[in-house]
C-alpha positions in Angstrom: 11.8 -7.1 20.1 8.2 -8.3 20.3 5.8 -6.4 18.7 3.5 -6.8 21.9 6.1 -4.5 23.8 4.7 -1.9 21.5 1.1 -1.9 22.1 -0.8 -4.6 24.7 -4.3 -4.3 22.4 -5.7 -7.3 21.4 -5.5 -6.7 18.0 -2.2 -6.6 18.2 -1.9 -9.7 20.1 -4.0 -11.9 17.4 -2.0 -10.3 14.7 1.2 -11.1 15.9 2.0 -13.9 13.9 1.1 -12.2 11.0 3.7 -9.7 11.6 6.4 -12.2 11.7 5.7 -12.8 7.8 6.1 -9.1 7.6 8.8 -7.6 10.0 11.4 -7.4 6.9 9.6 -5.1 5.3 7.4 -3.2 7.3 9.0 -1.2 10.4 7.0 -2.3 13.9 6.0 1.3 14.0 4.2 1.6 10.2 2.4 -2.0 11.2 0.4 -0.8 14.3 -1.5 1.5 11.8 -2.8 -1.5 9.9 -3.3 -3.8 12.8 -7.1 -2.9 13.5 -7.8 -3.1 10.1 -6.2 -6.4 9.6 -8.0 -8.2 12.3 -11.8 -6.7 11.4 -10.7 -8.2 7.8 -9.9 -11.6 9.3 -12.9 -11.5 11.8 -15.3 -10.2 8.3 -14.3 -12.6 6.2 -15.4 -15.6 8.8 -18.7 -14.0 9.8 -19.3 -13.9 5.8 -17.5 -16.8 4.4 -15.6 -14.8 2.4 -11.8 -15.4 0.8 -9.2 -12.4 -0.4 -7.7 -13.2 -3.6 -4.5 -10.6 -3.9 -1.9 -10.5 -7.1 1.6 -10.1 -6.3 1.7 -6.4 -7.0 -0.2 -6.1 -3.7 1.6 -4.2 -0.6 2.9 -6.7 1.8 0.5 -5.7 4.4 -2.5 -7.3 1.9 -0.6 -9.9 0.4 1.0 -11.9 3.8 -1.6 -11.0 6.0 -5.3 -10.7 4.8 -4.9 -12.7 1.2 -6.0 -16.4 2.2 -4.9 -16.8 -2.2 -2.0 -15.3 -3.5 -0.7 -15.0 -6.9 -0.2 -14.0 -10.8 -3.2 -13.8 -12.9 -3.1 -17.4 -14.0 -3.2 -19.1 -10.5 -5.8 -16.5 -9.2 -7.8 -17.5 -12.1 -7.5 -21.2 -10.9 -8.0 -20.2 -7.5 -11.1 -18.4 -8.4 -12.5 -21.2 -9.9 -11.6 -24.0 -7.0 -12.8 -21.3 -4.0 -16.1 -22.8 -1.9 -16.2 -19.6 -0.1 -19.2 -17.3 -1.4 -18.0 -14.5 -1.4 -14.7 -13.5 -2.8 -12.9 -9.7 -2.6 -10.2 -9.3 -5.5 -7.1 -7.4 -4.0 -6.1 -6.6 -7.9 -7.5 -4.5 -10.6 -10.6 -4.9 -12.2 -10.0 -7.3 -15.2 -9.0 -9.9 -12.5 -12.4 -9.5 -10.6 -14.2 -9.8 -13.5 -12.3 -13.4 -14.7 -13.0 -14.3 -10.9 -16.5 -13.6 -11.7 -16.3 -15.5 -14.9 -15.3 -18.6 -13.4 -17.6 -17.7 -10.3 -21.0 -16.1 -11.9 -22.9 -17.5 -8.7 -20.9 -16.3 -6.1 -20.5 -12.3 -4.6 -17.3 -11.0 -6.4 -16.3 -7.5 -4.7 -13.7 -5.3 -6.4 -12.9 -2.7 -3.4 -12.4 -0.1 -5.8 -13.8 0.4 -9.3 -11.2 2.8 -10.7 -8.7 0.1 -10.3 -8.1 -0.6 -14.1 -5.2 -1.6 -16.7 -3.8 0.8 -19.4 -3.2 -2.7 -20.5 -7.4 -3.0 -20.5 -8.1 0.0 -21.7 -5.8 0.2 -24.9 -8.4 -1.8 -27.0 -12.2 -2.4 -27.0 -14.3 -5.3 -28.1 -14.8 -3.1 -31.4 -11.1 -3.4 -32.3 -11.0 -7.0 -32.1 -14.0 -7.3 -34.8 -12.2 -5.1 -37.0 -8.4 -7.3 -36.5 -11.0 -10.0 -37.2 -12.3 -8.5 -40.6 -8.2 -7.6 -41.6 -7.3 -11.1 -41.0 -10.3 -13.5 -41.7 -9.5 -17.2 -40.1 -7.0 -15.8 -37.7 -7.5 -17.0 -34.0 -7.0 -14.4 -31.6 -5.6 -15.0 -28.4 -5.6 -12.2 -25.8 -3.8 -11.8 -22.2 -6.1 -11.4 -19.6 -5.0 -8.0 -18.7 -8.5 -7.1 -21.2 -12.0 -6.1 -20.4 -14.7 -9.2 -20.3 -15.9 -7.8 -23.5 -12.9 -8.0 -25.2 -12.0 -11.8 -24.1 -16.0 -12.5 -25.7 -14.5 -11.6 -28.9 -11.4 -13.6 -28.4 -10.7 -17.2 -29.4 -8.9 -17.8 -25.8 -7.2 -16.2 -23.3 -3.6 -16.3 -22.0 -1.0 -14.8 -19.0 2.4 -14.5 -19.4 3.7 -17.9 -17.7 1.9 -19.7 -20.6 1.7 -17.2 -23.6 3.9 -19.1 -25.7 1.8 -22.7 -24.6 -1.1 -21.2 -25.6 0.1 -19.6 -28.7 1.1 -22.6 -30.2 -2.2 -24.9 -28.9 -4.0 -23.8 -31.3 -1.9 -25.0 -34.5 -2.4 -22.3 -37.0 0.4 -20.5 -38.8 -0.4 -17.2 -37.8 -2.4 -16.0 -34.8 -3.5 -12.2 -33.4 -2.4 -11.8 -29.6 -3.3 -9.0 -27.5 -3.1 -6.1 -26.3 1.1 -6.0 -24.9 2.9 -5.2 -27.9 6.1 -6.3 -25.8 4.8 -9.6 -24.8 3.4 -10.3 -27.9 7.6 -9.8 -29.2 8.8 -11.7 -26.6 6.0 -14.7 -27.5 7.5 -14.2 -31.2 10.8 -15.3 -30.2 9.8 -18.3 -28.6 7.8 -19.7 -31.7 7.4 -20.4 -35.4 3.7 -18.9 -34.8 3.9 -15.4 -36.9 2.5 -12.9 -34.6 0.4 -10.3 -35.5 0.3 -7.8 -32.5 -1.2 -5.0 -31.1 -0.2 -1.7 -29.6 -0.5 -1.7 -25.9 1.5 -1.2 -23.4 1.9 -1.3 -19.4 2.7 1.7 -18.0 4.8 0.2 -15.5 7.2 -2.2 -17.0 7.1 0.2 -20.1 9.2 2.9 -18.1 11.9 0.6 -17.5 15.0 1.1 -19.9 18.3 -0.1 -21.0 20.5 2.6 -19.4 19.2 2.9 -16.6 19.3 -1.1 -16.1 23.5 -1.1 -16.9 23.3 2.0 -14.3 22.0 -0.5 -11.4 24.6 -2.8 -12.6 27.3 -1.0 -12.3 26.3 0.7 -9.1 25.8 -2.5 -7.7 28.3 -5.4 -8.1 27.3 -9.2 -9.2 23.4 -7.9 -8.9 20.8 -10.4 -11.1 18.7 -8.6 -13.0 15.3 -10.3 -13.6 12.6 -9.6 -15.4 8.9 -9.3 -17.1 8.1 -10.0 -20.6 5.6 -6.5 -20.5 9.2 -5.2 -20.6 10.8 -3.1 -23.8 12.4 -5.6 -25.5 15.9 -3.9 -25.0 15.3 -3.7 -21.6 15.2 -7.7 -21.9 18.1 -8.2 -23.6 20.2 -6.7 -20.3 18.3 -9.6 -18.0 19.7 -12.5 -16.7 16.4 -14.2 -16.4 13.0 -13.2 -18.2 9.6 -14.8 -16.8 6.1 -14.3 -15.7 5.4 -13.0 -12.0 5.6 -16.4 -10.6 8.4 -17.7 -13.3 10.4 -14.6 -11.4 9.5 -15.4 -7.8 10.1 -19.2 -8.6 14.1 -18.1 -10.2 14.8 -16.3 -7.2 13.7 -18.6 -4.7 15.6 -21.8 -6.1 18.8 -19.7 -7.3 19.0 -17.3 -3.9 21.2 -15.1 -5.6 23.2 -12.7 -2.8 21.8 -9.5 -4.9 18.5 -9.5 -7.4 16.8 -6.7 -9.7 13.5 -7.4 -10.4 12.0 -5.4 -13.2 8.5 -5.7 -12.4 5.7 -3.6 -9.6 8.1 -2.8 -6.9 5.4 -4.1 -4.4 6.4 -8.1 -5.9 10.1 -7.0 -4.5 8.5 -6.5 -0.9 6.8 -9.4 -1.1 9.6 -11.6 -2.1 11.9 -10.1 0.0 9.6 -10.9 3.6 9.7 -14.6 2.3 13.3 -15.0 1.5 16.3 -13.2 4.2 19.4 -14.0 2.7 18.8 -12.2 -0.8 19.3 -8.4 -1.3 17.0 -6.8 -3.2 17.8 -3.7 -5.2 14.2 -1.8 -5.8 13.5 0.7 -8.9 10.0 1.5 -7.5 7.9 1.6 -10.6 4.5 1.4 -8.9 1.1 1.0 -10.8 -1.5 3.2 -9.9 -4.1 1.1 -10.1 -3.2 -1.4 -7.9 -1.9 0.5 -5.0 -6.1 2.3 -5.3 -6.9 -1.3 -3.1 -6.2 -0.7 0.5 -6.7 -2.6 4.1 -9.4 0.3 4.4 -11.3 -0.3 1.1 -10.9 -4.0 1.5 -12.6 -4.1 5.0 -15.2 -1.2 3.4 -16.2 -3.3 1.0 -16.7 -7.1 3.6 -18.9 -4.4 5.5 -21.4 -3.7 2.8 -20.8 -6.2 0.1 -19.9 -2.9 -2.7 -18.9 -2.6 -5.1 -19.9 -5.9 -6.3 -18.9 -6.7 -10.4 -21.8 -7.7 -12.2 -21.5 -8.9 -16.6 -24.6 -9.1 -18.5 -25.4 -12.9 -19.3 -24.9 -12.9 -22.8 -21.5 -11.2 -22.7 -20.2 -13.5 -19.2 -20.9 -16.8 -21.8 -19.1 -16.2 -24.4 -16.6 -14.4 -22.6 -16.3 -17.2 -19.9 -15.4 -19.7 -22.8 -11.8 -18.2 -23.3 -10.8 -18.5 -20.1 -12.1 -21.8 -20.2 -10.0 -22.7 -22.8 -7.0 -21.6 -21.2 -7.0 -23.3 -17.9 -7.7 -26.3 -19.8 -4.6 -26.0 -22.0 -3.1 -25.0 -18.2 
């Protein structure tokens, strides 16, 4: 049934094909209520040459059908940096609109709602990297871009979990810090002869996953492939068939189509994986972050209206903090 024998609007007629990318996921009914809001974006983001960057944790509705850029934090990093457009709205949390304005400190980067942080972020300050620094003198410190802008200016060079390990071992020293994921800084250990010396942070999402309750979806669900996130426990990893970043886990389930997947990772990445690819089952354990379900259609379009709120770094800090992310995309 055609989503025009619904409503004869004209949103809903120039929308159309962006339901098509969506109809898996989203019932016709649930997609009416975000079809003005969806075409003002579209129509905004022309009149202001403007580009939405969204992270796969982002509800399908944002991700397939107002993002023009989609992806982990590494490629919306890259994106960031390639994007002509001059103004560019971050459908993620605020660490990734502040590396977008990093990499973009001419250019109008809107973050459509400020609360949207990282328990990642905000498990360790600037501060506590000088003092790591002053426990272990001569140690480079690499640290995931799930941290504040201050704390990458106090960091040797940044990282994401697709390339963690690259990174890690670029720098060719015996022993490096990395931070802040505790449980990505132990899966990066098993990967390398690097000694890791980690710190204590944690993602409240992936954190809540556990062993049990993985062999419980196993056995209540036959032949199911159980994928997953480093940010995971590492016991939680040792019951997957497949560990990898975001896109690592999109790329192993589009080349392998398995007939039934588990992905440990933001239950909105399931959605979005699931409109793309028909033939594979997905079972969904909906641990959502908070944070990133804050950004809306409504708060995107709120913000292409009046520009707000716009992420601004002092100078001083956006140099030096610009020169770790540097480093990693030139590493790749």
């Amino acid at each position: 049934m055609s989503i025009l024998t619904l409503d004869a609007g004209d949103d809903v007629r120039v929308t159309e094909h962006l339901y098509e990318r969506v109809k898996r996921v989203i019932p016709a009914a649930e997609w009416l209520g975000h079809v003005p809001a969806i075409a003002r974006i579209n129509e905004l983001k022309n009149e202001r040459n403007a580009v939405v960057l969204a992270h796969n944790y982002q509800t399908p509705e944002i991700f397939h059908c107002v993002a023009d850029f989609v992806g982990d934090s590494l490629a919306l990093a890259r994106m960031a940096a390639q994007s002509d457009a001059s103004i560019i709205v971050m459908a993620g949390v605020h660490f990734m609109a502040e590396t977008a304005k990093l990499l973009n400190p001419d250019k109008t980067v809107l973050i459509p709602d400020v609360k949207a942080g990282c328990s990642l972020a905000s498990s360790i300050t600037g501060a506590d990297v000088r003092q790591l620094r002053e426990a272990y003198p001569g140690v480079p410190v690499v640290t995931y871009v799930n941290t504040s802008a201050e704390v990458k200016a106090e960091a040797d060079i940044c990282c994401t979990s697709g390339n963690a390990v690259k990174i890690v071992e670029s720098l060719n020293s015996r022993r490096v810090i990395f931070l802040p994921d505790e449980y990505l800084a132990s899966y990066v250990s098993k990967q390398t002869d690097v000694e890791i010396i980690a710190w204590d942070g944690r993602c409240e999402v992936h954190e809540r996953f556990s062993p049990d309750e993985i062999r419980q979806y196993r056995d209540d669900n036959s032949g199911v492939v159980v994928v997953a996130h480093p940010e995971c426990p590492p016991d939680v990893l040792a019951e997957a068939d497949f560990t990898g970043s975001t896109a690592q886990m999109i790329g192993f389930v589009k080349e392998s189509r398995p007939e039934k997947v588990l992905m440990l990772t933001e239950c909105s990445m399931s959605d979005n994986v699931a409109a793309e690819v028909g033939d594979v089952e997905f079972v969904r354990p909906c641990n959502l972050c908070p944070h990133m379900k804050r950004i809306t259609l409504g708060k995107i379009l709120q913000s292409l209206r009046t520009l707000e709120p716009a992420v601004e770094i002092p100078d001083d800090l956006a140099a030096r903090a610009r020169i770790s992310v540097e480093r990693m995309l030139a590493v790749g």
